[in-house]
N, C-alpha and C positions, 0 to 999 in steps of 0.2 A: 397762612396768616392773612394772606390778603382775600380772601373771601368771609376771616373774621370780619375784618374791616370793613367789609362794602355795606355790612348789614348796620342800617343806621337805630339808633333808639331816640325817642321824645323826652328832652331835657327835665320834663313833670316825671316819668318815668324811673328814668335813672336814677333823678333825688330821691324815688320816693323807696325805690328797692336798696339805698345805702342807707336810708332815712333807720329804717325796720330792720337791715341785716346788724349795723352798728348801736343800734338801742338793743338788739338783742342781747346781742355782743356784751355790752356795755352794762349791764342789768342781771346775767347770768355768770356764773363761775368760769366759762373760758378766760372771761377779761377784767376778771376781777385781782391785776395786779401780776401775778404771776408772770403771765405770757411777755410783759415789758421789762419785768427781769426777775427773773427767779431765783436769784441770789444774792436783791434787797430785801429780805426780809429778817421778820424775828421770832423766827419756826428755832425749836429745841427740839432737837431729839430724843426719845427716854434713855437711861444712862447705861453704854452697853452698846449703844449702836451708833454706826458712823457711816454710814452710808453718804453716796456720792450725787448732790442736787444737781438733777439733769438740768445746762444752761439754756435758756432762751433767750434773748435780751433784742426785744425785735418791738418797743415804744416806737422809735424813728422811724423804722422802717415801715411800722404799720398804718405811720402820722403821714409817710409817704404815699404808700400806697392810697391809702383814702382820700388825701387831695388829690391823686392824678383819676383815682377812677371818677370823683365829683365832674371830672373835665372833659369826661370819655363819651366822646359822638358815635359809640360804633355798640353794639349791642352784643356782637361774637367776643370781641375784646373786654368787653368789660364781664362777660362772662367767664373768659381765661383770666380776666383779673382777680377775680370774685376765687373761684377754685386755685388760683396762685396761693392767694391769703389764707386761704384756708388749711391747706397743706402746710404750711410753714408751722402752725400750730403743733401738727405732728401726734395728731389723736384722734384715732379713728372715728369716736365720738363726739369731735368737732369736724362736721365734715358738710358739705352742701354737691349735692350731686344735682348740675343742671345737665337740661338736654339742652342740643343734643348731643353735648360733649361728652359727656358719660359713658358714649356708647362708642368711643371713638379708640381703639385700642392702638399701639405704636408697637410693631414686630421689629429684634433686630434683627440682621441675616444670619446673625446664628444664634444656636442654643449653644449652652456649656453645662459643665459640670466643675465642682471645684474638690482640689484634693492637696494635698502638701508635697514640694519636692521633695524627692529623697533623701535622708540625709540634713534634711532644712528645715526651718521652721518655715519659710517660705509659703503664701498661698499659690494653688497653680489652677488655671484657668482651661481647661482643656475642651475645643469645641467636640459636642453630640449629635448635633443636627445644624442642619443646614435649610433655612429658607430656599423658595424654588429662585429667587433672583440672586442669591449668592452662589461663586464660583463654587464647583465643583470639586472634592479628591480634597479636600479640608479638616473633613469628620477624622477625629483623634488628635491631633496638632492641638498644641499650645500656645496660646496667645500672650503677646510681648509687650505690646499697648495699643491703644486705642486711643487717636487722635492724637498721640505722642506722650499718653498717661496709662499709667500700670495700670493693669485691667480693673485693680479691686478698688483705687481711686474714682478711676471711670465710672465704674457703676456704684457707686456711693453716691458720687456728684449727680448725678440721673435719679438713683431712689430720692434723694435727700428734698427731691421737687415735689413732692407727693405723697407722705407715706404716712401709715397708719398709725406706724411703731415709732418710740423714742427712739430704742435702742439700736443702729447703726448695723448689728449685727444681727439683729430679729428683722432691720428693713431686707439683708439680704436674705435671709433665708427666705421670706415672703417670696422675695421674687425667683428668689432659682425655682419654685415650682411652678412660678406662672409664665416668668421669659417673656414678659410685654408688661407696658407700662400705658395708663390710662390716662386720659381727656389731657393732659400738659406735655405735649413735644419735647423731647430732650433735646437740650441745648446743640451748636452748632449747625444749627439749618438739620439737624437727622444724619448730618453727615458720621460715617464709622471708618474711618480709615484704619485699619487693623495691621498691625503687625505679628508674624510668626517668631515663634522661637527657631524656623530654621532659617529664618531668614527672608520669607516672603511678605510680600506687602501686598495687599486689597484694597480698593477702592469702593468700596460700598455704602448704601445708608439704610437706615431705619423707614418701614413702612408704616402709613397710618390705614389703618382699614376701618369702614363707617359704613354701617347697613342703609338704605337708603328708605329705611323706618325708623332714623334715628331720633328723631321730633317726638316719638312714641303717641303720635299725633291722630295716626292713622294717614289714607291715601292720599287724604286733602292736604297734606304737607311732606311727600313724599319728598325724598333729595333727589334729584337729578345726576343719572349716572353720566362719567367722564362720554359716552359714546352719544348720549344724551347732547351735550353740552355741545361736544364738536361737531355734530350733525345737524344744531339749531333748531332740536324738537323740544326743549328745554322753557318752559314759558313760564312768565310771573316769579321767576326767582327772586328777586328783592322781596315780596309781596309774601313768598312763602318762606325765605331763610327769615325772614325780622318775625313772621309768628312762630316760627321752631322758635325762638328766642323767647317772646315775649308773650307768649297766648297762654292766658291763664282767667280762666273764666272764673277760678275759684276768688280771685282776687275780685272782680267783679263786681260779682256777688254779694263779697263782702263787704265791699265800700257802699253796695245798695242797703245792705243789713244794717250799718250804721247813718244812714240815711234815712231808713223808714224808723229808725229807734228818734230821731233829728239829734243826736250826737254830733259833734264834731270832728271831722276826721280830717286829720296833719296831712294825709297824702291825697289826692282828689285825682290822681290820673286813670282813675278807672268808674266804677257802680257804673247808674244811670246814664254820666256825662260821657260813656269813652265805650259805650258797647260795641263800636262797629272801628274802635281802632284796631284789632288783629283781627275783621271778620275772615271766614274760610273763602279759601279760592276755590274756584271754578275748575280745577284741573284734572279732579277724581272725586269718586263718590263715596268709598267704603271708608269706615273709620274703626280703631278698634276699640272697645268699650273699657272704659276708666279702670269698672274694676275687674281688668284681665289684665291688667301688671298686678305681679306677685309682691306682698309687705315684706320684704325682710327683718322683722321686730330681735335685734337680736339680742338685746337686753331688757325686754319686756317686764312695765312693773307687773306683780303679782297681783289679782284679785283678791277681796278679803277671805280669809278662810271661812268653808262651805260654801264658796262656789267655785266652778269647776274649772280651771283657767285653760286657755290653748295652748296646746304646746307650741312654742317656740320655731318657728323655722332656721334653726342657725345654720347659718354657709360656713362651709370647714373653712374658707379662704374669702372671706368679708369684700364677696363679690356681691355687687349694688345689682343689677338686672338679670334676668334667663336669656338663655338665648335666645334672637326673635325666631320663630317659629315651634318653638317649644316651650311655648310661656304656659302656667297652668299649676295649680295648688301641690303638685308633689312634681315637677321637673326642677330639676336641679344646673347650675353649670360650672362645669369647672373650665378652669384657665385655659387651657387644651383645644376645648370642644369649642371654637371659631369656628360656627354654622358659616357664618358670614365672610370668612377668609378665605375660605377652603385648604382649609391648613390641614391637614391629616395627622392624628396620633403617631408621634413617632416609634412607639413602645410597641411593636407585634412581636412581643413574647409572653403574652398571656396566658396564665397556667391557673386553673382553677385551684382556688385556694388549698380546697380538698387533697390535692398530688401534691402538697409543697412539700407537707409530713414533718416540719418542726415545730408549727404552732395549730392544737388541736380548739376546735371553740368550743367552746362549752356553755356559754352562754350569750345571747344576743337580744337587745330589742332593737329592733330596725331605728336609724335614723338617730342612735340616744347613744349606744355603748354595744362594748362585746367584755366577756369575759376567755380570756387563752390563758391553754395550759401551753407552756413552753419548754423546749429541750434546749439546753443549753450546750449541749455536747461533751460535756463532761461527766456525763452519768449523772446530772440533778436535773432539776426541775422548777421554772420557776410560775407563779398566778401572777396574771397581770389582769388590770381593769379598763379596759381601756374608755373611754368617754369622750367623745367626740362633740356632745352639747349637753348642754344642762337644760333640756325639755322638763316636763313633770318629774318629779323624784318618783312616782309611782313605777316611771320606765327605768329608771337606774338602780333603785333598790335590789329589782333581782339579779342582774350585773354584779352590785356588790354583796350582795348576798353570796351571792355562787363563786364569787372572787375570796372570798372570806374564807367560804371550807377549803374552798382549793388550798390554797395560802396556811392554812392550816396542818394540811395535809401531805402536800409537796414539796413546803420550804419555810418548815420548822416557821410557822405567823410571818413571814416576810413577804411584803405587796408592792408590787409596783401598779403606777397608776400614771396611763399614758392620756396627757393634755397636747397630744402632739396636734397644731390645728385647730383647739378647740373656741370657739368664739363666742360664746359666754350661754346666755339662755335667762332664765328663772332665778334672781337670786335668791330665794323662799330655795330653791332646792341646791346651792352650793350652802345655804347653813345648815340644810337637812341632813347633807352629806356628811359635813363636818362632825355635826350632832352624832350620824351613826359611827363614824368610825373611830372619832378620838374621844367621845364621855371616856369609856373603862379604859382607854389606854393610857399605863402606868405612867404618873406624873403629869397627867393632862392638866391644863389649867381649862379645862371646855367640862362643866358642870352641872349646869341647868341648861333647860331647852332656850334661853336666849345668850347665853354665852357666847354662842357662835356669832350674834348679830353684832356689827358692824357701828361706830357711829357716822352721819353726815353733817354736814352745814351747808347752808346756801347764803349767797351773799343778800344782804338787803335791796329787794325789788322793787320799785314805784310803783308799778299796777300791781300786787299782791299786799303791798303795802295800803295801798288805799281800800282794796278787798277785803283786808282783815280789818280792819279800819271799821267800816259798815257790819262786818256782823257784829262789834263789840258795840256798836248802839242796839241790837236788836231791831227785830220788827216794831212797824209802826204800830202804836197803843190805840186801839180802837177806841177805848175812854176819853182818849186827849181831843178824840176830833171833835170840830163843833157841829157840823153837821155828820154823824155816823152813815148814813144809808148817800149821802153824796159822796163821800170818802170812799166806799164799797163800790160804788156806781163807776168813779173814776178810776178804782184800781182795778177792776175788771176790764176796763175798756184799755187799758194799757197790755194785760196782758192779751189782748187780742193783735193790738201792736205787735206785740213780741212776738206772736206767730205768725203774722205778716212777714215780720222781718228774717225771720228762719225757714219761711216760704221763697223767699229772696233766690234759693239757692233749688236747685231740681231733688237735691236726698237732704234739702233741710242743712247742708254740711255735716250732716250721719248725727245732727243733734234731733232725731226725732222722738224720740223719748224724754226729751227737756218739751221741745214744741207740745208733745202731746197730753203732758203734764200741765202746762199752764192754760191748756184750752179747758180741762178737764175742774180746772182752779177757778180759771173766768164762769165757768156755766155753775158753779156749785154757790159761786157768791151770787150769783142772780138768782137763782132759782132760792137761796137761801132770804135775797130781798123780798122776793115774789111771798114766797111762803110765811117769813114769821115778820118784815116791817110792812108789813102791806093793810089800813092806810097808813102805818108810821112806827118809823123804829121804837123798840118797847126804852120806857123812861130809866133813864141810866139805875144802877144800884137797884131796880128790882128783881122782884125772882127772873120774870119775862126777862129782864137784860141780859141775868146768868146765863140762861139757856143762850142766847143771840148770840152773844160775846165767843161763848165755848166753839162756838156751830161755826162763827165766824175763822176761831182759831184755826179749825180744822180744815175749814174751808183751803185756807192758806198754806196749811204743812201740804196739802197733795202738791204743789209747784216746787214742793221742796226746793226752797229759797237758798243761793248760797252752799248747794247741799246737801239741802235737810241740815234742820239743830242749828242754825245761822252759821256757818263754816265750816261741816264737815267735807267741803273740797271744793278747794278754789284753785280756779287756774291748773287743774292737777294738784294739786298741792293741800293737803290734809291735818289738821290736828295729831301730836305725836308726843312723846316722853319728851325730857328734856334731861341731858348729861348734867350732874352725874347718876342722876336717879334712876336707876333702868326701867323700875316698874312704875316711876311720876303716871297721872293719869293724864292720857292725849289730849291737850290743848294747846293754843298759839301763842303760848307764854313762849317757847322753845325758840319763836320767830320774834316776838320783841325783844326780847332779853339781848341786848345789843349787846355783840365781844369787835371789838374795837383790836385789829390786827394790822402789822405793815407786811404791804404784797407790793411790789416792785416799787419800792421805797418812800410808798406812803400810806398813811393810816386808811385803813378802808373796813368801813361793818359788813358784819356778817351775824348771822343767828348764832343761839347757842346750838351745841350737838344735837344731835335727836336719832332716834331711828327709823328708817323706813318702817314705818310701823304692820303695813299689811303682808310685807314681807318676813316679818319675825314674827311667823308664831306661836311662841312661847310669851310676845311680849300679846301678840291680838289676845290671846285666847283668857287676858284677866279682863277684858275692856267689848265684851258683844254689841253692846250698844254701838261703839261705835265702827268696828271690822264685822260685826256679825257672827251671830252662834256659829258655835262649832258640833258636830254633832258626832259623840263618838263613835266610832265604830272601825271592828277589828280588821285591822289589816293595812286603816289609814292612821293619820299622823295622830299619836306620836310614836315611831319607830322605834322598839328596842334595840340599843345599840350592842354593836358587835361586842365580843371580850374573846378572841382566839389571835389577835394579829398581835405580836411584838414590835412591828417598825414598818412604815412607808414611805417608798421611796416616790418622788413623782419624777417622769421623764418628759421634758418642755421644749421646743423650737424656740420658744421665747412666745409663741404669737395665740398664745394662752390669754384671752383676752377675757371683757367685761367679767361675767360671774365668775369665770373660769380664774381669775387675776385674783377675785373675792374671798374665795373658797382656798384655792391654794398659798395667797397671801400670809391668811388666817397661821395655817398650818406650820408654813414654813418659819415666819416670824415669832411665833410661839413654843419654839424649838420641838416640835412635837412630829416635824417628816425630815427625810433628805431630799435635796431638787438636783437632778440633773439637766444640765444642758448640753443642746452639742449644734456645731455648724458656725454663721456668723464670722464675724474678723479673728483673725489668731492675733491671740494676746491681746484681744478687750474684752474686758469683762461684759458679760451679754445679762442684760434682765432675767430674771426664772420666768417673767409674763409681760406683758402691754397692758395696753389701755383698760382702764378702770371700771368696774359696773356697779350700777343700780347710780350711778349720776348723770345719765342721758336719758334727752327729751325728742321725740321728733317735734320739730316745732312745725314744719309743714312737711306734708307725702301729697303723691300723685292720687292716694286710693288710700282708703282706710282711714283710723282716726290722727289727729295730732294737738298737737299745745293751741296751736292760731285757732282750730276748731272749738275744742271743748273749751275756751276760755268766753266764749260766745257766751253759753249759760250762764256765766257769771255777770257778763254784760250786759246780757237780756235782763236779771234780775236785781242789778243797780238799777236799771234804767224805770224800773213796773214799781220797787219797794225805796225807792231811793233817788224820787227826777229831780230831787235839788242839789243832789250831789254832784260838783264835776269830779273829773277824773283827773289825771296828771297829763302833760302834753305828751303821752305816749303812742306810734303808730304801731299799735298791735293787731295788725294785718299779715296776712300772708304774703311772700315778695312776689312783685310785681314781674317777674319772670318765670320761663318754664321748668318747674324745677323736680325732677322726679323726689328727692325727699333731701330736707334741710334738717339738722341734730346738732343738737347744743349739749354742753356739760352742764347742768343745770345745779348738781350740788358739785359735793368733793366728798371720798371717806376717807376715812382715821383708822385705820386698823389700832386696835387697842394699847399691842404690845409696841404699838412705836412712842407713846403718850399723848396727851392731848394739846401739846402743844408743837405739834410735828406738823410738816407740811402733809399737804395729803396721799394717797399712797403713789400714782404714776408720777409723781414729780422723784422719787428715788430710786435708783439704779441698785436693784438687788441681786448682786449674784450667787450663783450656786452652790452648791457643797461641792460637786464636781461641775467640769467639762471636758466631754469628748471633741475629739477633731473629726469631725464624721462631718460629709455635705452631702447632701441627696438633693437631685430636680427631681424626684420624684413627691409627689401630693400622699402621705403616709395616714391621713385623716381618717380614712374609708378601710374598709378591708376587702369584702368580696371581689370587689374591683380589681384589685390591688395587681399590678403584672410580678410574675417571677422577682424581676431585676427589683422594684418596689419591696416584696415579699422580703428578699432575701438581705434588703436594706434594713426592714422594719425590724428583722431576727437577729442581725448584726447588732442595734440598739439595744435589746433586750438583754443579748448578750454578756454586753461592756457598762451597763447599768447594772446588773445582778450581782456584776463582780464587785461594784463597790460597796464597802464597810457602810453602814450606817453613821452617818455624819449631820444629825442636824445642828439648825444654827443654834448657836452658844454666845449669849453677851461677853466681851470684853469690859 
């Protein structure tokens, strides 16, 4: 902490990154009431369901925190301030990952394993591994407490600083496979003073280990290692900690963007006036290039249908960076793999999956799912799916395809479907999913190809609100103006502006395709002056005008304003149905249509429902104009759904997130699967998933696109079709610190069968048809990888899930 502390930040600075993190806050659905208490509201359940509203009640606290960071001199603290607050939220897709704390992992000295005393309901705590700085002849013993607290208090109170998952018991399971915790020190100075069950006591503590690339800076803000420091070869460290902090040229950039637009912008500590506050030291030459950190997108909106979308990179374990020296488009890291520690795999029992001989595959697409056939040891057989992310449905199809006959074939239509791990993907393909498996299965309420979709709401925006605002005036009426060819002359010369101002930046801020659009706009209306008013624009209302007027039209849709069609996407944000009309046709009625709701005990708007519309295509595919033709052809959507399976069962950790949360939500709610869980606290009921998908935004990344960028086109095109417009005193900038990537909650969904007047789905605590008492540190996500002792884990699960009766949920 005290090398937090040394690293100082400028007063303009600090306001202006709380200015932007809390209007974010303040404007999208994290903070729209809930998170200050979650249990003033006037959410109804549909009749039948009683589920338990996860508490939060952190107003004060959060009134706290934000006056003490306003007052914070030091730029590392108010960094661990920033990632404090955030954590407290408790959703992975409310999360801000700054460097270079991110990269900063905290080891105890030992690993464990958990399992129940004999005899007892009791959890038992039993060490596996031993770090090289803890005592020795350890491994096996059972731990008594920790710091004079039962071990599963202890590491509650540690996850509880940080964690992804609501659920208490989905936070533990996260961690027993990873056995380190990230960028927030656990409490007591690291200190672990541990006690044995036979009696011994240890004095040890937690290690923090940080590459000395942790700036993601490159060489010129390398950290200085401990050997560094005490030998005094260590130079400019104030000069280089406060730019790991605060170097963000994108910000820059962007406060020059709105400078050359002569906009006003709320925060001024950076553009033109501040270029050489983080300039690079002198200390090294190499740097590593922006875009060689990998995106992790792990709930990626979909493209409209007929075009081709990327598949998803989902982390089985909603790990934020690669390791450094294996960064690159398909390296992967899991929890374990501390290049930077030099920590060794504990696990050298590695047996190719091949010689295990209880689960045969049968089907695999790399990176998406597997389909095993399983022995269960009693002379049956069971098909299981497994799904690791929700990439393309074109990769999971034959997964379930091949999962289907098996299932058919080995156990009389009975499927299990393992979410162990899975971190969500595409929600276009958890309805796809839904769509193939439950249409023909008996009593389904899943019908039509938009059944499956989901609704959302977002709360009421100021800058969206002013965006929708300007398209419902329309473009400017070339007939109204009194001079036409001076009006043409001046809207050209703005959008030349607007490329200046998107020049601002070295990639444009990846809006090159909007830049290149309005250049393309500017030269079509001059060359259209040059061409047909040249000596003088033709006299209103004749034939000559018709023609000018049309030319002029046209002129204009190439910058596709707003778009294209005056609001087909602002700010991310798109024209769509509006509840309860599934098939309404997509327009921004769904965002005026004010529902007036109490969220931590006071009234607060929000839009009506709607649905991700390019996500649902059963909903795109009546509406091309505005998602885009669809072009049939066999083999892609729409997917003939299955009719061999009797009943699904899903098997969950709890840490079944975004789509994954979406798709299995769907199912289980709708009494239509069984959920099993297993691990977590004994005797609390654990989630069947986490955190929510298709409601996260990245609002700023290090590399690739986000909300603070693509909201720019919008800006650029108030500013060229609309200069008398102000805007609202909003700082929609990217924060003025270094931040590898910041995600917000941006809507909320409704799963159907809860009603529409139900909170939204991660605010409720769903538990399973069953749970086992099963813990594994072992990572079950992956398979080929997978060691013996992993292997023979994942088969025990198959096992003890197969046995159970089909049991979906049943209103009361």
């Amino acid at each position: 902490l005290a090398c937090l502390k040394s690293v100082p930040i400028p007063a303009a600075r600090r306001d202006c990154a709380l200015d932007i993190v809390f209007g974010q806050l303040r404007s999208l659905y994290t903070y729209s009431g809930l998170v200050e208490n979650s249990l003033a509201t006037d959410a109804e359940l549909a009749s039948g369901f009683d589920f338990k509203v996860y508490e939060l009640v952190l107003k004060d606290e959060l009134e706290r925190m934000e006056a003490e960071m306003r007052t914070e001199t030091s730029a590392g603290m108010l960094a661990l301030k920033l990632a404090t607050m955030f954590g407290k939220f408790q959703d992975a897709h409310t999360r801000m990952y700054l460097n270079p704390l991110v990269l900063v992992k905290f080891f105890p000295p030992f690993e464990f394993d958990v399992d129940l005393v004999e005899g007892s309901d009791a959890m038992r705590f039993v060490i596996t591994k031993r770090q090289h700085w803890a005592p020795e002849g350890l491994v096996g013993k059972a731990i008594l407490a920790i710091n004079g607290k039962a071990p599963l208090d202890y590491f509650l109170e540690v996850l509880s600083m940080n964690p992804h998952d609501r659920s208490p018991g989905t936070q533990l399971n996260r961690y027993l496979r990873s056995q380190a915790v990230r960028t927030i020190p656990p409490k007591d100075g690291g200190v672990f003073n541990v006690t044995l069950e036979t009696g011994e006591t240890h004095s040890v503590s937690w290690k923090a280990i940080m590459s000395d690339q942790a700036c993601l800076l490159g060489d010129d803000y390398r950290i200085c290692s401990k050997d560094e420091q005490l030998s005094g070869n260590c130079t400019n460290v104030t000069a280089v900690m406060q730019a790991c902090f605060l170097h963000n040229p994108t910000f820059d950039n962007t406060v020059s963007f709105f400078e050359k637009l002569g906009r006003y912008v709320q925060c001024t500590t950076g553009g033109t006036l501040a270029r050489k506050a983080v300039a690079p030291t002198a200390r090294a030459s190499k740097k590593l290039p922006r875009d060689a950190i990998p995106l992790r997108p792990w709930d990626m909106p979909d493209p409209p249908p007929g075009e081709t979308p990327e598949t998803p990179e989902t982390p089985e374990t909603l790990e934020v960076l690669e390791t450094l020296g294996t960064v690159g488009s398909n390296a992967k890291e899991s929890y374990r793999d501390d290049v930077e520690a030099g920590i060794p795999d504990p696990d050298d029992n590695s047996t190719p999956w091949q010689e295990f001989g209880l689960m045969e595959m049968v089907a695999n697409v790399s990176g998406s799912c597997y389909t095993f056939r399983v022995d269960l040891g009693n002379g049956s057989l069971a098909s299981v799916l497994k799904i690791t992310s929700f990439g393309k449905f074109s990769d999971i199809l034959p997964c379930a395809e091949a999962a289907v006959q098996l299932a058919a074939v080995v156990s009389d239509g009975s499927l299990i479907i393992d979410v162990i791990g899975n971190g969500g993907g595409y929600v276009s393909s958890g309805y796809m999913l839904n769509h193939y498996l439950y249409t023909k299965m008996p009593g389904s309420t899943i019908k039509g190809h938009y059944d499956t979709c989901e609704w959302y709401d977002l709360p009421e925006n100021p800058g969206l609100s002013w965006f929708v605002g300007l398209s419902k005036q329309g473009l400017p009426d070339l007939a109204s103006q009194g001079d036409p060819g001076a009006f043409i002359s001046k809207l050209a010369d703005r959008m030349d502006i607007g490329v200046e101002a998107f020049a601002q930046d070295p990639d444009c801020f990846g809006r090159n395709r909007k830049a290149g659009l309005l250049n393309e706009s500017a030269s079509c209306l001059r060359i259209l002056l040059a061409k047909f008013a040249s000596p003088e624009v033709p006299a209103k209302g004749s034939d000559e005008w018709t023609v000018f007027a049309s030319l002029y039209d046209q002129c204009v849709k190439i910058a596709e304003p707003l778009g294209g069609g005056q609001g087909m996407s602002i700010m991310g944000y798109s024209p769509s149905n509006m509840f309860p009309r599934v098939l309404s046709k997509p327009n921004w009625q769904y965002y005026e249509q004010v529902v007036t709701k109490i969220r931590g005990g006071k009234p607060r708007r929000f839009s009506s429902m709607t649905f991700l519309g390019g996500s649902c295509y059963g909903y795109a595919a009546a509406y091309p104009d505005m998602f885009g033709a669809i072009n049939l052809t066999s083999g892609a959507w729409p997917h003939p759904p299955q009719e061999k399976l009797k009943h699904i069962t899903y098997l969950s950790d709890g840490t079944c997130g975004s789509t994954c949360s979406v798709a299995g939500s769907t199912a289980y709610l709708d009494g239509l699967a069984t959920f099993v869980t297993y691990g977590g606290v004994k005797g609390s009921p654990m989630d069947i998933t986490s955190f929510n998908g298709g409601n996260v935004g990245t609002y700023q990344s290090a590399a690739g696109s986000s909300l603070s960028k693509a909201a720019l086109d919008s800006i650029a095109d108030a500013d060229i079709f609309y200069p008398e417009s102000q805007p609202p005193n909003w700082p929609f900038l990217p924060v003025p610190l270094n931040i590898y990537k910041a995600r917000f909650a941006q809507r909320a969904e409704y799963p159907r069968a809860l009603g529409p007047k139900a909170l939204p789905r991660e605010w409720y605590q769903i538990p399973a048809s069953y749970h086992l008492d099963i813990w594994t540190r072992e990572s079950l996500s992956g398979f080929e990888t997978l060691s013996k002792t992993a292997l023979t884990k994942l088969h025990s699960l198959y096992v003890k899930t197969a046995a159970k009766a089909p049991k979906p949920l049943k209103r009361v």
